[in-house]
N, C-alpha and C positions, 0 to 999 in steps of 0.2 A: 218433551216437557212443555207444558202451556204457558202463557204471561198474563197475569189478572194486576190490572191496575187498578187501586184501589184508594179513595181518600178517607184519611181518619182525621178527627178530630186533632189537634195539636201536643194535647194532652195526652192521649191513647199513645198515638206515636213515640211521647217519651218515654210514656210508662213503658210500652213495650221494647223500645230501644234500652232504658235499664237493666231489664230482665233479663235481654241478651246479651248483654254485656257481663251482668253475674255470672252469665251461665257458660261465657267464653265463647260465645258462638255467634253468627253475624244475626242482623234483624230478621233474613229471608229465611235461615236454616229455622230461628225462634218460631216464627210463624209459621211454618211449614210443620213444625213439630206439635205447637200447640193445637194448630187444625187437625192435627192427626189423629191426635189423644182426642180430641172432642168428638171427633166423628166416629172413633171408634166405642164411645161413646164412655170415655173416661175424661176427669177433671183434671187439668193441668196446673199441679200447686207451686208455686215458683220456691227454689231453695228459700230457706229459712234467714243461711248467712252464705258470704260468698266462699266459695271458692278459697280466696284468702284465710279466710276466718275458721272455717274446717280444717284448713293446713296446718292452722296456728295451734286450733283447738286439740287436735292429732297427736300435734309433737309434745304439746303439754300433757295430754294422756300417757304417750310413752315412757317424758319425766318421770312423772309420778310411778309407772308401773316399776321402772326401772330402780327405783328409791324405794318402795312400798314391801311390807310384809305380804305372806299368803292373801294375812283378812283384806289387807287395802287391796288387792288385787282382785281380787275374787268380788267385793264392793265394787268395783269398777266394771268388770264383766255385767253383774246382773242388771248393772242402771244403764249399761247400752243400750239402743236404739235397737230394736231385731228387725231388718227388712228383707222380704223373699228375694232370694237369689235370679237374676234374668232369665231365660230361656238357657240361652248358649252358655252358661254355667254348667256345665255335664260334669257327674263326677271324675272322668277323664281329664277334664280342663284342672280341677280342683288339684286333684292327685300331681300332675305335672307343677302345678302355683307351687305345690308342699314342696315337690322332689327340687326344685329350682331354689326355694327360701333355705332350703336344709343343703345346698350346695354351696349359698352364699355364705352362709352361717360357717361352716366347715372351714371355707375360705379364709374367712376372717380369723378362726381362731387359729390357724395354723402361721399365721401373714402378721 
């Protein structure tokens, strides 16, 4: 692996020490990420909300699903976000996610 020292501006630096911070990972991995994306010649859009705030926003999804008739449910479905699934998402991997959730599920209701 190489070492590139590098000076930024003061401001760059925080901004991009925030970023990584959102994004739970250190300044070196951020930038190494971000250069990655760029050069492979895709735009690097930093999360919307952090980390925390997707957790938050999650479990209130749940809330509601969990409270909610068909229509509220089904309302909530269609107004998600659809984003393509990574590479290493094989339906293989998917199939075991289900068999794993439907074991926990099982668990639970018998416990």
């Amino acid at each position: 692996m190489s070492r590139l020292t590098l000076r930024l501006p003061e401001t760059l630096h925080q901004q991009l020490t925030g970023l990584a911070e959102r994004e739970g990972v250190s300044l070196n991995q951020y930038i190494v990420y971000a250069l990655t994306r760029q050069t492979a010649g895709y735009v690097v859009v930093p999360a919307a909300e952090s980390p925390q705030q997707q957790e938050e926003d999650f479990q209130v999804l749940i809330r509601q699903l969990k409270q909610g008739s068909s229509g509220a449910i089904e309302s909530s479905l269609v107004s998600r976000d659809v984003v393509e699934p990574e590479p290493e998402l094989t339906p293989e991997v998917v199939e075991r996610v289900r068999l794993m959730i439907a074991a926990k599920g099982n668990k639970n209701e018998g416990g």
